[in-house]
Structures are given as structure tokens and as C-alpha cells.
N, CA, C and O of each residue as an XYZ file, in Angstrom:
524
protein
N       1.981     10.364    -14.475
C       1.849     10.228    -13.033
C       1.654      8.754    -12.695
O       1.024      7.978    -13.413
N       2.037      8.542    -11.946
C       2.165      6.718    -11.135
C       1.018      6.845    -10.059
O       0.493      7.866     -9.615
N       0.737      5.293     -9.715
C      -0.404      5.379     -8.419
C       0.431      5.350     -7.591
O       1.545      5.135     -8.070
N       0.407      5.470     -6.547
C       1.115      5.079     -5.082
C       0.542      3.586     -4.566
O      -0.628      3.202     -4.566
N       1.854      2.806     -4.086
C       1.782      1.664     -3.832
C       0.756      1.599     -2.978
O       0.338      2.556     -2.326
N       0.252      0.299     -2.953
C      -0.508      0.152     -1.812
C      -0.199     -0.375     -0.132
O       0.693     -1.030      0.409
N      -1.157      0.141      0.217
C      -0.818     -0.002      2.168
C      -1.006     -1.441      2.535
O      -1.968     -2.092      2.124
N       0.087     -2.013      3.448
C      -0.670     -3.204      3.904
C      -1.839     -3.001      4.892
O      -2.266     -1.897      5.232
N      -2.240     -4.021      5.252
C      -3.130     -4.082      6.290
C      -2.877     -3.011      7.163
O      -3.393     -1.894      7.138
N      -1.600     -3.684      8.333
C      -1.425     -3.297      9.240
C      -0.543     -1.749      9.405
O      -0.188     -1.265     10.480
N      -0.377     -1.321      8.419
C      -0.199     -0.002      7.937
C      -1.434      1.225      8.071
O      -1.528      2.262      8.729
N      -1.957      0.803      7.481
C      -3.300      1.681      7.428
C      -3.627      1.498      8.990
O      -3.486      2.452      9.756
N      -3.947      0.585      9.317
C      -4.443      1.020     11.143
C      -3.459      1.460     11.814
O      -3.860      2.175     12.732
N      -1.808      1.312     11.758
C      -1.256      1.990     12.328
C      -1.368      3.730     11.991
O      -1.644      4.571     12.845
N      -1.126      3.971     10.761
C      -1.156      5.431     10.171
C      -2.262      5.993     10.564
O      -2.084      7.174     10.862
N      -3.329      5.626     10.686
C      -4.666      6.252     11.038
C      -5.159      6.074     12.843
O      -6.138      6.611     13.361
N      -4.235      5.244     13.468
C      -4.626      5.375     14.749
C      -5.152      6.107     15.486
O      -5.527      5.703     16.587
N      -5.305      7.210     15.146
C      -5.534      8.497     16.019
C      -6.838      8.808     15.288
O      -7.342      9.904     15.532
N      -7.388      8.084     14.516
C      -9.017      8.161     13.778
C      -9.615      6.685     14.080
O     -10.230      6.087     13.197
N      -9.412      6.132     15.341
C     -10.224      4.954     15.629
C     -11.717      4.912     14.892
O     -12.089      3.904     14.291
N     -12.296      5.762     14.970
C     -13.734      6.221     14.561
C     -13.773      6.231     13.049
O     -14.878      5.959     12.581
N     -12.648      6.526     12.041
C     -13.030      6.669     10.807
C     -12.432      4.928     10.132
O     -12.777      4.272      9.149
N     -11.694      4.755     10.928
C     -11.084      3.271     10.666
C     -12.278      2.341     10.922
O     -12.572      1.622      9.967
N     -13.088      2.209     12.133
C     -14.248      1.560     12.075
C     -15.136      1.452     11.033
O     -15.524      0.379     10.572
N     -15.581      2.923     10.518
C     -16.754      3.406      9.712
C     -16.358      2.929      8.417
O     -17.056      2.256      7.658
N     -14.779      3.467      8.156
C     -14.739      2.318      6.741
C     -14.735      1.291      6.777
O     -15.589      0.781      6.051
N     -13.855      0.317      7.572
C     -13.668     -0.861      7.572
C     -15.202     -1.955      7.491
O     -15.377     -3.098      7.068
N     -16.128     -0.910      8.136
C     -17.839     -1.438      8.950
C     -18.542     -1.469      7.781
O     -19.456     -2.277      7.614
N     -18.127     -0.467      6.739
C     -18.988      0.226      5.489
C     -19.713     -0.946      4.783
O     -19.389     -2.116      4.985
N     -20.799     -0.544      3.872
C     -21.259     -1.728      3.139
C     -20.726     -1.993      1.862
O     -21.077     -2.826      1.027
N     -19.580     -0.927      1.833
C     -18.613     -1.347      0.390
C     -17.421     -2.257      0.991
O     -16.959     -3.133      0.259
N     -16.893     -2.083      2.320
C     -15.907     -2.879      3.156
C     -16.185     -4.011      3.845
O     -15.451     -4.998      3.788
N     -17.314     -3.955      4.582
C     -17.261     -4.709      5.518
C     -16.983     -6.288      5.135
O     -16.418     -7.167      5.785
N     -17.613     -6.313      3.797
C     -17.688     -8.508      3.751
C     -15.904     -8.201      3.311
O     -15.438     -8.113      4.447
N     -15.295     -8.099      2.823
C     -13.714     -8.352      2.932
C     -12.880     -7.905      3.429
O     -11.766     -8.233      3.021
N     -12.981     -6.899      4.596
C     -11.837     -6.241      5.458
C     -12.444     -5.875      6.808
O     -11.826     -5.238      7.662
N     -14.101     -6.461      6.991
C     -14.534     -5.674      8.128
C     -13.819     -6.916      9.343
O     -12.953     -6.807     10.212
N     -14.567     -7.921      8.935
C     -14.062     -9.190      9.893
C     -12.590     -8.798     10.365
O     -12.290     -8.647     11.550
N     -11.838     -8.673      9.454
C     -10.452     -8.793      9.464
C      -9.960     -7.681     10.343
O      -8.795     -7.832     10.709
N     -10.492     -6.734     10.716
C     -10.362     -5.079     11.024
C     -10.931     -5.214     12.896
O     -10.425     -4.734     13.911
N     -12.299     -6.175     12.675
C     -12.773     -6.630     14.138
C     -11.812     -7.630     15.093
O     -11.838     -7.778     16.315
N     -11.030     -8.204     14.167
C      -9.872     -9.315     14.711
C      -8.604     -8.493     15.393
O      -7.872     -9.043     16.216
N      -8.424     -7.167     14.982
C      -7.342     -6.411     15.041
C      -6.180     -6.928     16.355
O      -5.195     -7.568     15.987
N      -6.294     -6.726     17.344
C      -6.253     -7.397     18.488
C      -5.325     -8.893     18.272
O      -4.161     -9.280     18.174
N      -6.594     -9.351     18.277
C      -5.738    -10.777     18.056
C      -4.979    -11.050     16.983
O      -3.995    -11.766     17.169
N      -5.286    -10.503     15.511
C      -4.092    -10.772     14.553
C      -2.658    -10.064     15.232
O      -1.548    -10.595     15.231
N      -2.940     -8.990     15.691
C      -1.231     -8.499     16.071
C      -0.684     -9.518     16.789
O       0.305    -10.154     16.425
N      -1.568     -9.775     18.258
C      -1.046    -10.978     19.602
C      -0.706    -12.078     18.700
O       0.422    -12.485     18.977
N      -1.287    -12.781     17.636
C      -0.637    -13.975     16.646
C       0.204    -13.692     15.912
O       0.706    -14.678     15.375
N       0.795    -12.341     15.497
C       1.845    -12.184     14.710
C       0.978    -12.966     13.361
O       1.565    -13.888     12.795
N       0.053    -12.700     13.043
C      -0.631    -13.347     12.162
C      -0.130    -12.458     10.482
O      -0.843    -11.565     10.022
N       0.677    -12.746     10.049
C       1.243    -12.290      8.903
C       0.536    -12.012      7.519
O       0.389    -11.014      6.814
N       0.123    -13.487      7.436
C      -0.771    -13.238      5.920
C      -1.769    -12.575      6.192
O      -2.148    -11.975      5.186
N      -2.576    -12.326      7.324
C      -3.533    -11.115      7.284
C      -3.078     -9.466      7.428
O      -3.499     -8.512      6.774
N      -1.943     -9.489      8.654
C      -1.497     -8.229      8.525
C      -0.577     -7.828      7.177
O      -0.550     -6.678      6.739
N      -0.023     -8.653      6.737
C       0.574     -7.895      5.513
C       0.001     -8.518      4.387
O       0.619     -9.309      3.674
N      -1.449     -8.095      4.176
C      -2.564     -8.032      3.242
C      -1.989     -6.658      2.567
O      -1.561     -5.746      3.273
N      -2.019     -6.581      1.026
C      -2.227     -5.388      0.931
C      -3.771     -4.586      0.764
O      -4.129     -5.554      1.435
N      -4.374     -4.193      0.650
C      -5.868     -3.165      0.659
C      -6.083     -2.402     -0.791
O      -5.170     -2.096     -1.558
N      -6.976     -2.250     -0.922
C      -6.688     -1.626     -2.513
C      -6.343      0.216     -2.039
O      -6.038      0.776     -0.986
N      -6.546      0.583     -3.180
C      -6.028      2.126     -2.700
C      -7.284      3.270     -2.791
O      -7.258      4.479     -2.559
N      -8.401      2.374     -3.228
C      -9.938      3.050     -2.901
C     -10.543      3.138     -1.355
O     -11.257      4.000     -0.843
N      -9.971      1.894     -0.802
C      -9.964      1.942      0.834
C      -8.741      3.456      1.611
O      -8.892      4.612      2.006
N      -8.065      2.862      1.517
C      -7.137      3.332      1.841
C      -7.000      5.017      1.499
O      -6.579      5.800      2.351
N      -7.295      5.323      0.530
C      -8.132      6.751     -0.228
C      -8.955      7.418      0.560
O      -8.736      8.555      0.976
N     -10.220      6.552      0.871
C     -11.276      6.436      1.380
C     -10.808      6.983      3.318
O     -11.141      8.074      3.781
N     -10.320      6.320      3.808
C      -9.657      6.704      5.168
C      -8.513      8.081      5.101
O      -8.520      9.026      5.890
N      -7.815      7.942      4.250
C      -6.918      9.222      4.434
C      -8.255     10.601      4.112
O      -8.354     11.615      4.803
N      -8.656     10.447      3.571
C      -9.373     11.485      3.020
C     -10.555     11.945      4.338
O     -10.950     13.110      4.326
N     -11.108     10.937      5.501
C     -11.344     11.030      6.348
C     -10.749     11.678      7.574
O     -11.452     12.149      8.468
N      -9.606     11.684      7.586
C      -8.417     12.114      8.575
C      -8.281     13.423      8.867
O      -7.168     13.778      9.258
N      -9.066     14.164      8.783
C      -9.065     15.836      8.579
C      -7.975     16.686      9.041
O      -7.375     17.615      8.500
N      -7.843     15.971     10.504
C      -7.375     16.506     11.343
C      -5.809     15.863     11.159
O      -5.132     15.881     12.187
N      -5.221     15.337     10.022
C      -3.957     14.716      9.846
C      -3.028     15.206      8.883
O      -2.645     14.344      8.092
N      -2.428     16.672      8.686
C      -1.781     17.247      8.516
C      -0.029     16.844      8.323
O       0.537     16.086      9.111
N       0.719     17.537      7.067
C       2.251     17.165      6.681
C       2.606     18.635      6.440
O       2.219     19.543      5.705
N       3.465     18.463      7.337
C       4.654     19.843      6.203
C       5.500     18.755      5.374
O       5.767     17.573      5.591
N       5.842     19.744      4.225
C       6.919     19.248      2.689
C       7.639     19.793      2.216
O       7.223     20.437      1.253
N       8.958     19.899      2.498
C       9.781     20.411      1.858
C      10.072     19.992      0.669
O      10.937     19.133      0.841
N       9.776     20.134     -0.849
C      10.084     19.774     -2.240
C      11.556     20.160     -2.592
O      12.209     19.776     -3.562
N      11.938     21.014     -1.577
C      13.761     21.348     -1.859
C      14.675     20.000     -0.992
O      15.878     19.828     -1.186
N      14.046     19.341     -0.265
C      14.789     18.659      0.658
C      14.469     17.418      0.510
O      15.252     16.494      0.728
N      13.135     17.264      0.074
C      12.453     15.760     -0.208
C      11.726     15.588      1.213
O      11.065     14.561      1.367
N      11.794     16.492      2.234
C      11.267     15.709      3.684
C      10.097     16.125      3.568
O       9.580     16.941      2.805
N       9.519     15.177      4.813
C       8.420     15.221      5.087
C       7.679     14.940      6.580
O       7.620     13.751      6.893
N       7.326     15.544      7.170
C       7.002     15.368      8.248
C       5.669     15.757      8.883
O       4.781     15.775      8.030
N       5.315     16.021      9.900
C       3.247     15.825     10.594
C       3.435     17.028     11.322
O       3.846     17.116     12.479
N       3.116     17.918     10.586
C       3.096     19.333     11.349
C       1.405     19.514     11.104
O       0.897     19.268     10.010
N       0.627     19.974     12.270
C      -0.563     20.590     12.200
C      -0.660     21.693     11.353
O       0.423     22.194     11.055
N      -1.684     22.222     10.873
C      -1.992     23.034      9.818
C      -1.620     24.606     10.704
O      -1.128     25.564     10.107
N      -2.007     24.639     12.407
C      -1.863     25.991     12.813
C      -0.655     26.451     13.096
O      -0.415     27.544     13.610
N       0.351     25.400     12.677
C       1.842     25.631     12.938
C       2.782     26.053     11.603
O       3.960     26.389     11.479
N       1.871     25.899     10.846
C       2.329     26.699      9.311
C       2.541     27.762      8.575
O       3.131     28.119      7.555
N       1.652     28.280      9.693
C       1.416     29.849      9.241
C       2.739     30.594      8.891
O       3.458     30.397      9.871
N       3.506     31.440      7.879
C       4.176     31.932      7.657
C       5.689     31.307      7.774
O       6.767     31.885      7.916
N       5.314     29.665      7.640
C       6.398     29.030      6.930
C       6.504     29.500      5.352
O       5.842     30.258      4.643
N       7.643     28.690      5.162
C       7.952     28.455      3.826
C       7.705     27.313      3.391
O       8.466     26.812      2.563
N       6.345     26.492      3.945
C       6.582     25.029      3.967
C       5.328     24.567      3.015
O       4.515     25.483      2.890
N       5.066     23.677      2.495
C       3.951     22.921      2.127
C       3.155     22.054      2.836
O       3.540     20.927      3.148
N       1.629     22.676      3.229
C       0.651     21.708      3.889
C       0.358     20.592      2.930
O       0.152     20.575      1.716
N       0.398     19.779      3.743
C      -0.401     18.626      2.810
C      -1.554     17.717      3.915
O      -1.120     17.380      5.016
N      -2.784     17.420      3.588
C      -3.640     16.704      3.964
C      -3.027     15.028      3.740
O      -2.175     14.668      2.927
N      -3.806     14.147      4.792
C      -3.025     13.122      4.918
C      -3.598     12.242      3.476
O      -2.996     11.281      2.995
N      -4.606     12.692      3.054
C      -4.882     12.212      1.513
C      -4.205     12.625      0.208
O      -4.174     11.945     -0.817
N      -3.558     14.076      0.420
C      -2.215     14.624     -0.378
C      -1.156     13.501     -0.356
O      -0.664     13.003     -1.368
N      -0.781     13.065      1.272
C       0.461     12.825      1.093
C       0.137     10.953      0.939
O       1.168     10.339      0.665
N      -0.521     10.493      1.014
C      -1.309      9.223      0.435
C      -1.209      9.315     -1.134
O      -0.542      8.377     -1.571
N      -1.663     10.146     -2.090
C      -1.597     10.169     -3.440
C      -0.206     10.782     -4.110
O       0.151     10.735     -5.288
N       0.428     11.346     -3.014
C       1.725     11.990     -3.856
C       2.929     10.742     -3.437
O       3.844     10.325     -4.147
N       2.640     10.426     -2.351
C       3.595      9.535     -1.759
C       3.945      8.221     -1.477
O       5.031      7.662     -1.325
N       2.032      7.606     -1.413
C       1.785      6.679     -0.823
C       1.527      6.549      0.353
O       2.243      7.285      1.032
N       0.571      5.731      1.153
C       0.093      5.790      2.266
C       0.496      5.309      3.189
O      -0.013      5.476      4.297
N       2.088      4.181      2.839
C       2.634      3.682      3.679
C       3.391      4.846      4.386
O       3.624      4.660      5.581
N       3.823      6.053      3.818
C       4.759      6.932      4.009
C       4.121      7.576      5.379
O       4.870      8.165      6.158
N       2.797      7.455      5.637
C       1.903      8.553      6.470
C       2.703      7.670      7.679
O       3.579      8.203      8.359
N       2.377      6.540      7.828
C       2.968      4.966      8.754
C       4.279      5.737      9.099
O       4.547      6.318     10.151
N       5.020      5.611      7.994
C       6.558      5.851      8.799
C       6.874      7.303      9.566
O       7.811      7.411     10.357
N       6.034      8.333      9.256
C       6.083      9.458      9.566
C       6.317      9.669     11.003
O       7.112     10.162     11.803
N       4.790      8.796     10.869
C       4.456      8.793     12.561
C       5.021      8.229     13.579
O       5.065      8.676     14.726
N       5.488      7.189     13.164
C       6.441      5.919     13.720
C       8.013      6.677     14.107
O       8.505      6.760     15.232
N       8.640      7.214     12.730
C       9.757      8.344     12.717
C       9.925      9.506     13.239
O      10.762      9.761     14.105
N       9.041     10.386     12.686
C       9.372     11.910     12.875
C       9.632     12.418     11.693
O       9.683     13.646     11.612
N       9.823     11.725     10.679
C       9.680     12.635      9.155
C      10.624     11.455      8.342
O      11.372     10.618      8.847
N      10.392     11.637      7.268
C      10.551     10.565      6.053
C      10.792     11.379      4.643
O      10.106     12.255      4.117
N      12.304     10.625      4.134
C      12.566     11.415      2.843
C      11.663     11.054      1.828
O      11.476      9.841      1.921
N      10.865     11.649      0.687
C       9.901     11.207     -0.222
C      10.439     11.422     -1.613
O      11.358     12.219     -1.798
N       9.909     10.752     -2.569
C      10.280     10.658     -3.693
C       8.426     11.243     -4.137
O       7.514     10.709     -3.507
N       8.101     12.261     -5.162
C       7.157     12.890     -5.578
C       6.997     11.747     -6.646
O       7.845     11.390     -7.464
N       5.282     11.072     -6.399
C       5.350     10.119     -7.301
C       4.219     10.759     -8.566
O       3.545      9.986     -9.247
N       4.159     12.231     -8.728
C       2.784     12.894     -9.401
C       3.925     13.784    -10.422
O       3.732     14.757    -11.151
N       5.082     13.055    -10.147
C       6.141     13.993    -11.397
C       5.890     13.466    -12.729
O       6.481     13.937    -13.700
């Protein structure tokens, strides 16, 4: 099994947008804060600067772990016959043929940049990186 690449910066706050609250709490944490909290409080102004070397930081994948696994409420259907992947809520599954995945599933099977394009897209072909 392979790790999944890591997220840049500005990946992870996009993918997790909709968890303002868990993005704070890690970023704030006393395992985060002295090297990504500053950087996380700047948010704002690094985008308005197009500030590059901070937004395309990559993060290790204990952070990034750490936030998907927070996301409760951030749900994937998976087709393993098709390779897709897309952000279906968990109550819309019922008596598919589909695979739920938690947004920390699809972070460790996929990588966490993939959660980013999902959302951005509407669904994203995946390569299973736990083969």
C-alpha cells in the first residue's frame, strides 16, 4: 500500500470549507499552531497576494488526516467498477449499489487533494492507492 500524496496548503482549506470550525481547531491546536496556525490566520490575505510559496506549502499528512477525519458530515459515493468518485451524503445511499466513503476514507485511499477537486468538479476519476 502507498501513502497518499500530500495536500497543499491551499487545498486543505479549500476541501474542508464547509468545516470552518474544524479547520480553525486544527490549524489553532498545540500540535499546529507554531507552524501552520499563523499561516491559516493570514488566509485572507495570502489568497488577495496570490502569495504562492505559502499557499502551495505542502502539510504533512498527520494534519491533513487529522481534519478529514474531523469532517463527519463529508461523505463520497465510489464506484470501484468505474474509478469515479463523487460527494454524495450518506442519506442518499441507501439501496445504492455504491460505496460510502468518509472524507478520511477518501483522503487515505486517494489522497486529500482528490476531496479539493471533487468539490470544485462534481466527481473525479481515482486511481485506488491501498491496492
Amino acid at each position: 500500500m502507498s501513502r497518499p500524496p500530500p495536500m497543499k496548503f491551499w487545498e486543505a482549506v479549500s476541501a474542508f470549507r464547509e468545516f470552518p470550525d474544524v479547520l480553525a481547531e486544527v490549524f489553532g491546536s498545540d500540535k499546529w499552531r507554531t507552524v501552520y496556525g499563523e499561516t491559516f490566520s493570514r488566509w485572507e490575505e495570502l489568497v488577495n497576494a496570490q502569495d504562492r510559496a505559502a499557499l502551495d506549502e505542502y502539510l504533512p499528512l498527520e494534519l491533513t488526516r487529522e481534519i478529514a477525519k474531523r469532517c463527519q458530515g463529508l461523505t463520497f459515493g465510489y464506484s470501484a467498477e468505474t474509478g469515479h468518485l463523487w460527494r454524495m451524503p450518506a442519506v442518499f445511499a441507501q439501496g445504492l449499489q455504491t460505496m460510502m466513503l468518509s472524507a478520511l476514507d477518501v483522503h487515505d485511499r486517494f489522497g486529500g487533494s482528490v476531496i479539493e477537486e471533487v468539490l470544485e468538479r462534481g466527481s473525479a476519476r481515482v486511481m485506488d492507492l491501498t491496492d
